[in-house]
C-alpha positions in Angstrom: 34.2 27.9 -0.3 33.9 24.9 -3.4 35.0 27.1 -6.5 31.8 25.4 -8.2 29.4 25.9 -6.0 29.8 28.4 -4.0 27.5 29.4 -1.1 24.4 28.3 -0.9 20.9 29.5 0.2 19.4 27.6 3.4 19.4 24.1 3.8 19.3 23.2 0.1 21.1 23.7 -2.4 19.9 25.5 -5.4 21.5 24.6 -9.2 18.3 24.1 -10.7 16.8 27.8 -10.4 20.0 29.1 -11.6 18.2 32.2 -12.7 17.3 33.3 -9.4 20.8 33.3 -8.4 21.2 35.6 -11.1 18.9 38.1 -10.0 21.0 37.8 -6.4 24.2 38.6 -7.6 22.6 41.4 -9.5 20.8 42.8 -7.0 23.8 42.7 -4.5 26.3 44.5 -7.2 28.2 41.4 -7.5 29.7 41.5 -11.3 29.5 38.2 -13.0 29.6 36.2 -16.5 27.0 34.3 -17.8 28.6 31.3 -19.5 26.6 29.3 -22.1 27.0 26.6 -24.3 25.5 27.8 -27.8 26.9 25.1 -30.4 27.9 21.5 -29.7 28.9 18.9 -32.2 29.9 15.0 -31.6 30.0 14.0 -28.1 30.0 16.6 -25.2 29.5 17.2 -21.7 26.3 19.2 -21.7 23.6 20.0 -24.3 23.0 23.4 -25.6 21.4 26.2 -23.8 23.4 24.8 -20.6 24.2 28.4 -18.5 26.4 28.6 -15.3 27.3 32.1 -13.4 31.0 32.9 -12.8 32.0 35.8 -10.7 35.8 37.0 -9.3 34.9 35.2 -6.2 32.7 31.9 -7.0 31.0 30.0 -9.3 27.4 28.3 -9.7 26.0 25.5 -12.2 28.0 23.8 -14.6 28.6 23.2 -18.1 30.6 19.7 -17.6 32.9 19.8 -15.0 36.3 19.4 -16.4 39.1 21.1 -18.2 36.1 22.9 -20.0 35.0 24.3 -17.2 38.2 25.4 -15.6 39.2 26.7 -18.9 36.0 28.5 -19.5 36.3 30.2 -15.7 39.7 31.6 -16.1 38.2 33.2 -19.2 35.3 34.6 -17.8 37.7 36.0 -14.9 40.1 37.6 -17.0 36.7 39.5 -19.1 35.4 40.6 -15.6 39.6 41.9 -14.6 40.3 43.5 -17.8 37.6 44.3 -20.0 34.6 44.9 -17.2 31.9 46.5 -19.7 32.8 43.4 -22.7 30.1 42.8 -25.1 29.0 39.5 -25.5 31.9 37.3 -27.1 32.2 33.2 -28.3 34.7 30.8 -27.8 34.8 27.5 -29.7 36.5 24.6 -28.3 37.3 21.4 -29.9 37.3 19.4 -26.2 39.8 16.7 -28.0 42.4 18.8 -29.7 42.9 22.0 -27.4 41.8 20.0 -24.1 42.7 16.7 -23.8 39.0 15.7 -23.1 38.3 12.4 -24.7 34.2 13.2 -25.7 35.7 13.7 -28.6 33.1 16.7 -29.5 33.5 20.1 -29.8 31.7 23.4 -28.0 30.6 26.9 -28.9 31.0 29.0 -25.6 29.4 32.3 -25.2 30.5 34.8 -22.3 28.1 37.5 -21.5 28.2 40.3 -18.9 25.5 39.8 -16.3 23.3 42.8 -16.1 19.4 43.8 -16.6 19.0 43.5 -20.4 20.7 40.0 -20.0 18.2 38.7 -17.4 14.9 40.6 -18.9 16.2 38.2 -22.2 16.7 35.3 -20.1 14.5 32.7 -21.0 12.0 30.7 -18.9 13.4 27.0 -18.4 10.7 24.4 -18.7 10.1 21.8 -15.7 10.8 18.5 -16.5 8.3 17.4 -14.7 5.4 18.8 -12.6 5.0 17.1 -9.3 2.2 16.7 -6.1 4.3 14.9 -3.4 2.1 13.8 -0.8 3.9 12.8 2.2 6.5 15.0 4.3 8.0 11.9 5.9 11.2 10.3 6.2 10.7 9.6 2.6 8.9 12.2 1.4 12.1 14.7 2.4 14.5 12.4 0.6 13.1 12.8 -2.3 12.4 16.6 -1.9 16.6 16.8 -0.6 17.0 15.1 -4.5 14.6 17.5 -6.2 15.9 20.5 -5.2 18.9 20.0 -7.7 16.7 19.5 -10.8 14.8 21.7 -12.9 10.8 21.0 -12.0 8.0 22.2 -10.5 7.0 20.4 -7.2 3.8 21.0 -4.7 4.6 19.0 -1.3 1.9 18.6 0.4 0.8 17.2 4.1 -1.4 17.9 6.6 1.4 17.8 9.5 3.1 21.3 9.6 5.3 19.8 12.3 6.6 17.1 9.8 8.5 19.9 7.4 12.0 20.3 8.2 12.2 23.4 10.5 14.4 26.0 9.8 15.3 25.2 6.1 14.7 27.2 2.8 13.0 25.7 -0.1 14.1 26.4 -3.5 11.7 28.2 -5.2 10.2 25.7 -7.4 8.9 23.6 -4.4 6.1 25.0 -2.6 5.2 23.8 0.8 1.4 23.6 1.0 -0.2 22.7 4.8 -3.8 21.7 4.3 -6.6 19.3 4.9 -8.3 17.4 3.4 -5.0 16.8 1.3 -6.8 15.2 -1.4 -8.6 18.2 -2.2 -4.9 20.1 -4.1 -5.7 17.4 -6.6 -7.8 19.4 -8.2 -5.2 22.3 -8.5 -2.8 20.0 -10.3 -2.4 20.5 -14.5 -3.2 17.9 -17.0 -0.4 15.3 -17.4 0.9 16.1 -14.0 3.3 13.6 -11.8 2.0 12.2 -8.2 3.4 10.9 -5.8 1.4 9.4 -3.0 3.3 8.6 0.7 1.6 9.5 4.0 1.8 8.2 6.8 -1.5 6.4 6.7 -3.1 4.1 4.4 -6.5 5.4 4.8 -5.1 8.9 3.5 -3.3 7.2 0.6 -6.0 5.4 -0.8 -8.3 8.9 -0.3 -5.6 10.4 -2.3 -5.0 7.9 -5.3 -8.7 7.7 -5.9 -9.0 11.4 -6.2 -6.0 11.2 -8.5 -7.5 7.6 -10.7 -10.4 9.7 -10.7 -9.0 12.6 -12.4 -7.5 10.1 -15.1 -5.5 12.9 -16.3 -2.0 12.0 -14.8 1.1 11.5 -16.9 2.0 9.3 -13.5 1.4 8.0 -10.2 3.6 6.4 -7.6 1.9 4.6 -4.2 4.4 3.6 -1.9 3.8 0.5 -0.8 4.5 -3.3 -1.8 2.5 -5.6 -4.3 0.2 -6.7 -1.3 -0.9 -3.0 -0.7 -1.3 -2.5 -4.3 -3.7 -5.7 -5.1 -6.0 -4.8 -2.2 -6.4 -1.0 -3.6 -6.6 -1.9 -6.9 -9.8 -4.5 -5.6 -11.4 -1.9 -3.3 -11.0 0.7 -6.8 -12.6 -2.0 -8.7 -15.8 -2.4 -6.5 -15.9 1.5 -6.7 -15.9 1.9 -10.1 -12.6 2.7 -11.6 -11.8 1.7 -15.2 -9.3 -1.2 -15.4 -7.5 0.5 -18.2 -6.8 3.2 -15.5 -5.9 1.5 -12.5 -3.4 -0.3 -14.8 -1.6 3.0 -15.1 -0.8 3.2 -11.2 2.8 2.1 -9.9 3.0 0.5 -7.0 5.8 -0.5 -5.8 7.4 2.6 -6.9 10.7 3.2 -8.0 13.1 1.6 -10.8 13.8 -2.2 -10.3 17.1 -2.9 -9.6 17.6 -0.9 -6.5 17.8 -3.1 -3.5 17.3 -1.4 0.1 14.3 -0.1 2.0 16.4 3.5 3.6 14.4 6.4 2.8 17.6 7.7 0.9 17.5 4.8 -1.5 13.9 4.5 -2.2 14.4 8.6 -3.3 17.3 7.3 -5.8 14.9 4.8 -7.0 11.7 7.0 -7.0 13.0 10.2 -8.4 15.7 8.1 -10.7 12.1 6.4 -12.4 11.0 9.9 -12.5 13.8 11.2 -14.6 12.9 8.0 -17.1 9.4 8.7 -17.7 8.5 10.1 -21.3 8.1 13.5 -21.8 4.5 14.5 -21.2 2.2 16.8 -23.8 2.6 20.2 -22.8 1.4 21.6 -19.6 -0.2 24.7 -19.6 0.2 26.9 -16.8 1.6 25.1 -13.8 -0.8 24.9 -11.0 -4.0 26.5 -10.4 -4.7 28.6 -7.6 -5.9 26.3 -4.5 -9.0 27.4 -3.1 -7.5 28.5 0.1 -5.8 31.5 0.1 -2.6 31.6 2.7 1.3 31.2 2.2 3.9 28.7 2.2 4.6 29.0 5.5 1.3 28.8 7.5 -1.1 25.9 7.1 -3.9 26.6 4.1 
């Protein structure tokens, strides 16, 4: 058992909805200690609001790594030995000085019991980005293996059921939706969403974009493909209409320059790294809409 992570559920592993592991532990009686980082000045390993769980046995998230984190571990071990009903309590350490870190920085740790009053007050963490993934190939499950580490909100969506990895359990903030037409769940997307366009045909792709350039709403889409592919969409969009303005906005190829290699593994670095780089978008409101077929993750809708 890693003394970081711990012991994770199904095939992926799940740092991102930290919260949720929470509510485990609570639910199973396991005590634990909320540990976050509530003050930071100068140069420091994580920002403020950072939270990982710490219980006699194992540990999940991070606040830095490091002597930090090993420090801050031991404390929250020795609260859960010898003072088991603590009230909340902060710890400020300059990481130069007392550590040996060289950030140079200094944080403001608080330790809190975990119990119900502590995760009704637990606050919602916003998505970095909201995501329709089109495409449950080779690629496609690269970049969902990548995703389920960070903090977003992610429909993947293909008409295939057989192409989802069998046996494995999503994190919670990506929801596997089974469906056709596919280019229909455009319309369930927010404003200023993400999309992400790889099937395994080009028919389907083009369907897909068009719905998307159509929309105009997108804070950004990604065709897989090369610059070939790309010019002879962008012509057929043309002779159908499409504002040049908007069909300007479309990336194709996707990913960050820089990344040579065509493995499905290294187009997801590139793809998910370019992502991570994009602007923050005006607010969403409300996530996704409700699709107009009703069924569940797990059955085709």
């Amino acid at each position: 058992m890693s003394a970081h992570g711990g012991p994770q559920d199904g095939g992926f592993p799940l740092p991102a909805d930290l919260q949720a592991t929470a509510a485990r532990w609570l639910a199973a009686g396991e005590a634990g200690v909320v540990i976050e980082v509530v003050k930071t000045a100068g140069s420091v390993p994580r920002e403020a609001g950072t939270r990982m769980l710490v219980s006699a046995t194992r540990a999940t998230g991070t606040i830095g790594g490091g002597h930090l984190e090993l420090m801050a571990m031991a404390n929250a071990r020795t609260l859960l030995a010898r003072v088991p009903g603590f009230a909340p309590v902060e710890r400020h350490y300059p990481l130069g000085p007392a550590l040996g870190q060289c950030c140079g920085g200094a944080v403001t740790l608080r330790f809190a019991r975990l119990d119900h009053a502590f995760m009704q007050a637990w606050p919602a963490t916003a998505p970095r980005f909201v995501l329709q993934l089109y495409g449950a190939g080779h690629v496609g499950r690269a970049i969902v293996r990548l995703l389920a580490g960070i903090p977003c909100q992610v429909q993947w969506i293909d008409e295939r059921e057989d192409e989802f990895p069998a046996g494995q359990a999503l994190p919670p903030h990506i929801e596997k939706v089974c469906v056709e037409p596919v280019e229909a769940e455009v319309d369930v997307a927010p404003a200023n969403a993400c999309y992400l366009v790889l099937t395994h045909r080009h028919d389907l792709d083009m369907r897909i974009a068009e719905a998307i350039l159509r929309r105009g709403d997108f804070h950004y889409l990604g065709l897989i493909g090369s610059r070939t592919k790309r010019a002879r969409f962008l012509h057929r969009y043309e002779e159908r209409g499409i504002p040049a303005d908007t069909l300007a906005r479309m990336t194709c190829p996707i990913g960050v320059p820089g990344i040579a290699g065509k493995e499905p593994e290294v187009i997801a670095v590139a793809v998910v790294a370019q992502l991570l780089q994009l602007p923050a978008p005006a607010p969403v409101a409300g996530g996704f809409a409700q699709p107009c077929h009703a069924s569940s993750a797990q059955e085709p809708r």
